[in-house]
C-alpha positions as CSV (number, residue, x, y, z in Angstrom):
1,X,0.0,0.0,0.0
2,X,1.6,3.2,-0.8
3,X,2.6,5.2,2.1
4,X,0.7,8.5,3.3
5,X,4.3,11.1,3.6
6,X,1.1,13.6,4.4
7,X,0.8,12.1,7.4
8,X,4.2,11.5,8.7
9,X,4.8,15.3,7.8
10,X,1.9,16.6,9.8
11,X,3.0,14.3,12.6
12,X,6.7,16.5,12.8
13,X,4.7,19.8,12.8
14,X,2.7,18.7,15.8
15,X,5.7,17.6,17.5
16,X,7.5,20.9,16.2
17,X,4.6,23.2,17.4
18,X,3.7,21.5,21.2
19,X,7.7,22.2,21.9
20,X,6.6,26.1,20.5
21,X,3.5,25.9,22.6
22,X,5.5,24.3,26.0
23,X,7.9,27.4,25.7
24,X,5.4,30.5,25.6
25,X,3.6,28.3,29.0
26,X,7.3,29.8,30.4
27,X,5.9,33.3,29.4
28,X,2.3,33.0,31.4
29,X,2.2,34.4,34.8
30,X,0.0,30.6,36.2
31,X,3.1,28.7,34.3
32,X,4.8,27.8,37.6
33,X,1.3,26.5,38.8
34,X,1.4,23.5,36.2
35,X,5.3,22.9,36.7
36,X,6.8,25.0,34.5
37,X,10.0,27.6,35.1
38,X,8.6,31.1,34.1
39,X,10.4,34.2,33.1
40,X,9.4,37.1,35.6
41,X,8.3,39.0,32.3
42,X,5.3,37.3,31.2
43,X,4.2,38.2,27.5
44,X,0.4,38.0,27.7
45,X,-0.4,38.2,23.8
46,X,2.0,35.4,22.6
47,X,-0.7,33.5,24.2
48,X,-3.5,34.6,21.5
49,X,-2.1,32.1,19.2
50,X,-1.7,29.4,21.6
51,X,-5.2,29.0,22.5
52,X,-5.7,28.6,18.9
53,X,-4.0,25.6,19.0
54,X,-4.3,24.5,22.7
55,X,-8.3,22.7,21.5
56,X,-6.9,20.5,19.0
57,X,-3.1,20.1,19.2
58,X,-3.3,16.9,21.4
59,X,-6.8,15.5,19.8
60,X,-4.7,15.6,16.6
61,X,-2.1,13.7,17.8
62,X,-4.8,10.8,18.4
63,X,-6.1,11.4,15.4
64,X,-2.5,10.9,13.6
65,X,-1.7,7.7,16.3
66,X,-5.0,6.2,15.3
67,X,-3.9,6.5,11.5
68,X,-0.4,5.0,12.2
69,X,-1.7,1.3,13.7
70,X,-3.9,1.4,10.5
71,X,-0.6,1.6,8.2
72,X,1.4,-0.7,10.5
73,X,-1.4,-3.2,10.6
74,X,-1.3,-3.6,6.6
75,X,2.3,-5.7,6.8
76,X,2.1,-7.1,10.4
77,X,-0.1,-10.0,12.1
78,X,-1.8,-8.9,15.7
79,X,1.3,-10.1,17.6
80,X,3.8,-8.5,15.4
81,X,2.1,-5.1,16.1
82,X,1.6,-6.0,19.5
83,X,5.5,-6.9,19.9
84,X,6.1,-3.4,17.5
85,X,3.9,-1.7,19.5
86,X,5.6,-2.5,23.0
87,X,9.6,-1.8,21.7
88,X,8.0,0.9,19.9
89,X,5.7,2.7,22.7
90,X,5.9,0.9,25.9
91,X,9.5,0.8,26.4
92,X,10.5,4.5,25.7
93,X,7.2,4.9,28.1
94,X,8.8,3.2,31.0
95,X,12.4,4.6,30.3
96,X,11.0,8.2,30.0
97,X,9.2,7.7,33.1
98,X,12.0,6.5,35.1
99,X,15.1,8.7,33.5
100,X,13.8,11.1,31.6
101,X,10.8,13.2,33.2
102,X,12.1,13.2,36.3
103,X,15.7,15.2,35.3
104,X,13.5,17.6,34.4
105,X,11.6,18.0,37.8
106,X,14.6,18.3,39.4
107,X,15.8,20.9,37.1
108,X,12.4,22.8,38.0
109,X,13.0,22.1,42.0
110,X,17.2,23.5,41.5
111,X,15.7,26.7,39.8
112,X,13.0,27.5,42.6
113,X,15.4,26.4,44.8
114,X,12.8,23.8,46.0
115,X,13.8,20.6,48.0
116,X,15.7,18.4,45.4
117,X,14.0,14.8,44.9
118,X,13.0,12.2,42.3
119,X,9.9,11.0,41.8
120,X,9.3,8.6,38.5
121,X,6.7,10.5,36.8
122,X,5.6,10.1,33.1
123,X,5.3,13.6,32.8
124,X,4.7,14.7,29.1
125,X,4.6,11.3,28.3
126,X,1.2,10.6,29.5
127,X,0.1,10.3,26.4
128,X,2.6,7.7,25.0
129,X,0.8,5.6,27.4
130,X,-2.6,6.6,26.6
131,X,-1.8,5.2,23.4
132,X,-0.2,1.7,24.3
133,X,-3.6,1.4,25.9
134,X,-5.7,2.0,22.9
135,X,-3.7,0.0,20.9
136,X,-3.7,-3.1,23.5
137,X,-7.8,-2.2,23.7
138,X,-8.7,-2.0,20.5
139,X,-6.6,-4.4,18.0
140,X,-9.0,-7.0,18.1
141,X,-11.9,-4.9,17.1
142,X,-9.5,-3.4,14.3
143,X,-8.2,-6.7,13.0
144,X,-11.9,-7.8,12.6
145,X,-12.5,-4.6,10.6
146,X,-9.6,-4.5,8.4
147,X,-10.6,-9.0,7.4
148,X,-14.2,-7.4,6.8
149,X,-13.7,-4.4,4.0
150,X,-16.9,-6.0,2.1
151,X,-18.9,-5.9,5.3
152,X,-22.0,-3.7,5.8
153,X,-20.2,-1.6,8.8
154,X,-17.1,-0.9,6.6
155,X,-19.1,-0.3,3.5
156,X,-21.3,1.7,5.0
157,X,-18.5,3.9,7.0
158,X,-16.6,4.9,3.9
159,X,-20.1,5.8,2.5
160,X,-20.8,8.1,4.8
161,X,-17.3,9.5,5.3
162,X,-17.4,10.2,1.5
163,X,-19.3,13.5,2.4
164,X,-19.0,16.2,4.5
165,X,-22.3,16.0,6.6
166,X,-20.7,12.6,7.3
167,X,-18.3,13.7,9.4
168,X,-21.3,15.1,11.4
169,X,-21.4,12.1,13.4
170,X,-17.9,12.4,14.4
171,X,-18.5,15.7,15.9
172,X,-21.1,14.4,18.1
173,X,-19.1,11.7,19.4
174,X,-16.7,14.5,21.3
175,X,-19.8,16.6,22.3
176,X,-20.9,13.9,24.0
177,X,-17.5,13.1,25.5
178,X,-17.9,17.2,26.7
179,X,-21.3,16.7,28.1
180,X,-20.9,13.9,30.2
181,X,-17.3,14.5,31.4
182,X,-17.5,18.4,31.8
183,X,-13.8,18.8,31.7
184,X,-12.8,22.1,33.2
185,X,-10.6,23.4,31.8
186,X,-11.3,21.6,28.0
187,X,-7.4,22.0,26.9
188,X,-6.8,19.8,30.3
189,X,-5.9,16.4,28.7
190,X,-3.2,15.1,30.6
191,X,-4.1,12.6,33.0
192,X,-7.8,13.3,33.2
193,X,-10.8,11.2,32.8
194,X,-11.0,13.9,29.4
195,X,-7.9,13.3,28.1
196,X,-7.9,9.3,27.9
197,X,-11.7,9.2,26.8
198,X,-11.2,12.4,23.7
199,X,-7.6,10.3,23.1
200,X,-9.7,6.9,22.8
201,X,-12.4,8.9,20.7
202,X,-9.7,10.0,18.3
203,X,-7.5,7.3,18.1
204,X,-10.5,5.2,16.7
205,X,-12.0,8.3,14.1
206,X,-7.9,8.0,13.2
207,X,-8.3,3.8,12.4
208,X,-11.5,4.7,10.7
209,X,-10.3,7.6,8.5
210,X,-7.5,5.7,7.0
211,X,-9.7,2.5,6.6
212,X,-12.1,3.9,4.5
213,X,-9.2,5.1,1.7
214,X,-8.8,7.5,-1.2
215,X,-13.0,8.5,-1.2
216,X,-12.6,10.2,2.7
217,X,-9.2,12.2,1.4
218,X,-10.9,13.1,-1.2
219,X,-13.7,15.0,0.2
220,X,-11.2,16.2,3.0
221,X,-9.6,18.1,0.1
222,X,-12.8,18.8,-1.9
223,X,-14.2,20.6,1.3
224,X,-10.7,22.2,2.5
225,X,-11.5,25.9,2.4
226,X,-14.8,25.0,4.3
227,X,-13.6,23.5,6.7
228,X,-10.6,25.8,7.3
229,X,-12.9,28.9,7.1
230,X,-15.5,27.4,9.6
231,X,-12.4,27.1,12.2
232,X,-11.7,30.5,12.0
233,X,-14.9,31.7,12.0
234,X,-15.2,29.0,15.4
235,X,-11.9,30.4,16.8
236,X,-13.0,34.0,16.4
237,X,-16.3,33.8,18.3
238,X,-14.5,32.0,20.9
239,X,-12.2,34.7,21.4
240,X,-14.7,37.7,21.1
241,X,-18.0,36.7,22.1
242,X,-17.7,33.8,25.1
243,X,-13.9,34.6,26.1
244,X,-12.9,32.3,29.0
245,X,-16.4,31.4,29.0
246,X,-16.8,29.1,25.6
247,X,-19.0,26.2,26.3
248,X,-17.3,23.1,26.3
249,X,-19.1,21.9,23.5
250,X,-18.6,24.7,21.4
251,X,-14.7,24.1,21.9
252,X,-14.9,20.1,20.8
253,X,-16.7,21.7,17.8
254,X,-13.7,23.8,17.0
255,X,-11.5,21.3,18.0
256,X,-12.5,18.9,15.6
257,X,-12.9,21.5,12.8
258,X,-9.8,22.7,12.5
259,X,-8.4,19.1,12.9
260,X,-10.2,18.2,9.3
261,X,-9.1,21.3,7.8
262,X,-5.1,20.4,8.7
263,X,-5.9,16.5,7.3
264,X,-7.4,18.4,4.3
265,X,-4.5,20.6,3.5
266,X,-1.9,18.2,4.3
267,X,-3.1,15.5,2.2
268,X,-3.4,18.3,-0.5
269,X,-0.3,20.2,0.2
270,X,2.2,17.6,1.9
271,X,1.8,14.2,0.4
272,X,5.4,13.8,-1.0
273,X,8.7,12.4,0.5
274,X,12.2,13.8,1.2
275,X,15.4,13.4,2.4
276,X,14.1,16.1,5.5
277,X,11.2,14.2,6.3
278,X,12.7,11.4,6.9
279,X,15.2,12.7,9.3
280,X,12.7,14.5,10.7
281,X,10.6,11.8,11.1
282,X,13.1,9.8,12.7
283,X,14.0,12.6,14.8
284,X,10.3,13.5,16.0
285,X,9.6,10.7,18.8
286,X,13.1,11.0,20.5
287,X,12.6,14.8,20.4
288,X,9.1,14.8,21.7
289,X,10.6,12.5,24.7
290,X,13.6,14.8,25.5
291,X,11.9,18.4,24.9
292,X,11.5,19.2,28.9
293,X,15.2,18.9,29.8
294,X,16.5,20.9,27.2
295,X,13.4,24.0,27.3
296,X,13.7,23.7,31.2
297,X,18.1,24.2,30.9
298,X,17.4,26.7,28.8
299,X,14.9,28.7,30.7
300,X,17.4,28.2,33.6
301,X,20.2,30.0,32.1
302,X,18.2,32.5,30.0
303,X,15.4,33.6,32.2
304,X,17.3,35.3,34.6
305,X,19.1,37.2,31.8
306,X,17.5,41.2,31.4
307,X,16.5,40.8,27.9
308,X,12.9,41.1,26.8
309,X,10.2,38.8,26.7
310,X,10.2,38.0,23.5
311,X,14.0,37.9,22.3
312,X,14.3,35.1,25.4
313,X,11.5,33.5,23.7
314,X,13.5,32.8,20.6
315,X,16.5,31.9,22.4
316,X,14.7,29.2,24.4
317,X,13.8,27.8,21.9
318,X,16.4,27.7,19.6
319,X,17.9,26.3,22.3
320,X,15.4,23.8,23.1
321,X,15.5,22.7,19.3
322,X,19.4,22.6,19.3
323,X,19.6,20.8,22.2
324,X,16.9,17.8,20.9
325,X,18.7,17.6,17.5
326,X,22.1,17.4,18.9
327,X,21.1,14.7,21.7
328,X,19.5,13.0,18.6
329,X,22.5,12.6,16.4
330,X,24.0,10.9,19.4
331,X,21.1,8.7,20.3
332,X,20.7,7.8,16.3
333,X,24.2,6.2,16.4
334,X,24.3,4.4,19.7
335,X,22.7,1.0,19.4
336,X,21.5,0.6,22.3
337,X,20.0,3.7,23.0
338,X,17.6,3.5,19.7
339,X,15.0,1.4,21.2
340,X,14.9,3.9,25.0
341,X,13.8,6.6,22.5
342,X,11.0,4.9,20.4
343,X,13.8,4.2,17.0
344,X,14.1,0.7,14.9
345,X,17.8,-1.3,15.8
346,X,19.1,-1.0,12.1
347,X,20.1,-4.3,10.6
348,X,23.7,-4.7,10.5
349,X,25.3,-3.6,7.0
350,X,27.3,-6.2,5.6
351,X,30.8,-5.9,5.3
352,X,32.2,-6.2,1.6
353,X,35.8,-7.3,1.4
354,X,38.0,-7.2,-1.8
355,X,40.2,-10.5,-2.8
356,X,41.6,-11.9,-5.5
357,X,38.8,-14.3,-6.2
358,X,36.3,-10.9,-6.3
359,X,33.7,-9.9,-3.9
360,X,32.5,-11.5,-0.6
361,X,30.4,-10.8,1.6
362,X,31.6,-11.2,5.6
């Protein structure tokens, strides 16, 4: 089956953009109070953009993890995925938890000069759990859909998911989610009762996006502008009319609005390898794991600098970036490190020698 590069380049600009959105939380006055370092300047409007993504950021993610078990289903059996699934999620889950996370809490507690202590913690990587769980939950039922494409559920799914009104149904599965749950606030997701139900929500709309093929990307990118104008239009009442204030149910609308109008553009816009997506798709998983250390070091040394707001902004997270990347070109080369960050053990290349009898192979 021909690969989706849409998706595995949407997947690095959500990992790109929640390390932009984790480094403007140091530039809120209430960062501290979720256990971030804060600069004493706080920049109020950088936050304007952030609540713009803040709704559907981490649904998205779901969304794309969903996706991702339907493409790795297509050339593995239910115990190879479960065996790919574990190297792949689980252990860089229990690692993270138990040697990762918890440097940067006790980078947090050194800054605040707070009493130092460690505490495993997943941290960030909540939601690299979340997702083991889904995947553990749900194979069978996903297995049973993939061996019955002819079947009236499958049929009937890509029917309705060939139109736009179709998706209509989709929307009302995370009202509901709102309704019942009443998460306060909505953009609370980790660790909540919200955050595992919305992720489960998505995570199976994901499977069920990719399994009904070619006719649902089609009418993503049919209805693009709609889409994309209806989340501004969302996003701009939000901000205007309700404030603070937006019903939760309005918000799961938005949220899943501008999610189709990003899967519509990408698979119009982005559906194309390179050489830079597929470093950067390598690179994405162990820099999502080691973000914290690097943004918290760096608001360490540049917060109590005298520069302004937004010119430490930059150098944060420049130096967030820098410091990922650079831990990544290590980890990438360092067999035994590969599978702690989520990354395949490469085979080992054979060795070609030169005799007088020709080529062999060692």
């Amino acid at each position: 089956m021909q690969r989706r590069y849409d998706i595995d380049w949407l997947r690095v600009i959500a990992i790109g953009l929640l390390l932009v959105y984790h480094v403007a939380i140091g530039f809120q006055p209430w960062g501290v109070m979720i256990g971030f370092i804060t600069n004493g300047e706080s920049w109020s409007s950088l936050w304007l953009p952030m609540t713009m993504l803040n709704i559907w950021r981490i649904p998205f993610l779901f969304f794309v993890s969903g996706m991702g078990v339907y493409f790795s289903m297509q050339r593995r059996s239910w115990k190879e995925l479960m065996v790919e699934r574990s190297l792949r999620i689980l252990v860089p889950y229990i690692f993270g938890m138990v040697c990762i996370f918890p440097i940067s809490v006790i980078i947090l507690q050194a800054y605040y000069h707070w009493d130092l202590h460690y505490a495993a913690n997943a941290g960030h990587l909540w939601f690299l759990g979340n997702i083991f769980v889904y995947a553990v939950l749900l194979t069978p039922l996903f297995y049973s859909l993939q061996k019955n494409l002819n079947g009236k559920f499958v049929t009937g799914l890509k029917k309705m998911l060939s139109s736009p009104l179709g998706l209509t149904p989709v929307v009302i599965l995370f009202v509901g989610e709102v309704l019942v749950i009443k998460p306060m606030p909505y953009e609370l997701y980790a660790m909540t009762w919200h955050g595992f139900v919305l992720g489960l929500l998505a995570f199976v709309c994901g499977f069920c996006f990719s399994l009904c093929g070619e006719s649902f990307w089609h009418m993503l990118r049919a209805w693009r502008w709609l889409f994309l104008v209806l989340a501004l239009v969302l996003f701009v009442v939000r901000i205007f009319v309700f404030g603070f204030k937006t019903p939760g149910f309005l918000l799961a609308v938005e949220s899943n609005v501008w999610i189709f109008s990003v899967l519509a553009f990408g698979s119009k816009n982005l559906n194309r390898s390179s050489k830079a997506l597929s470093y950067l798709s390598e690179a994405a998983y162990p820099v999502y794991i080691l973000h914290m250390i690097f943004l918290f070091l760096g608001s360490w040394l540049i917060f109590p600098l005298t520069w302004v707001a937004p010119l430490k902004f930059v150098v944060v997270l420049v130096f967030t970036f820098a410091g990922c990347f650079g831990t990544f070109e290590i980890i990438r080369r360092v067999v035994f490190l590969r599978p702690l960050f989520g990354l395949k053990i490469k085979a080992r290349q054979p060795i070609i020698h030169k005799n007088n009898q020709g080529l062999a192979q060692a």
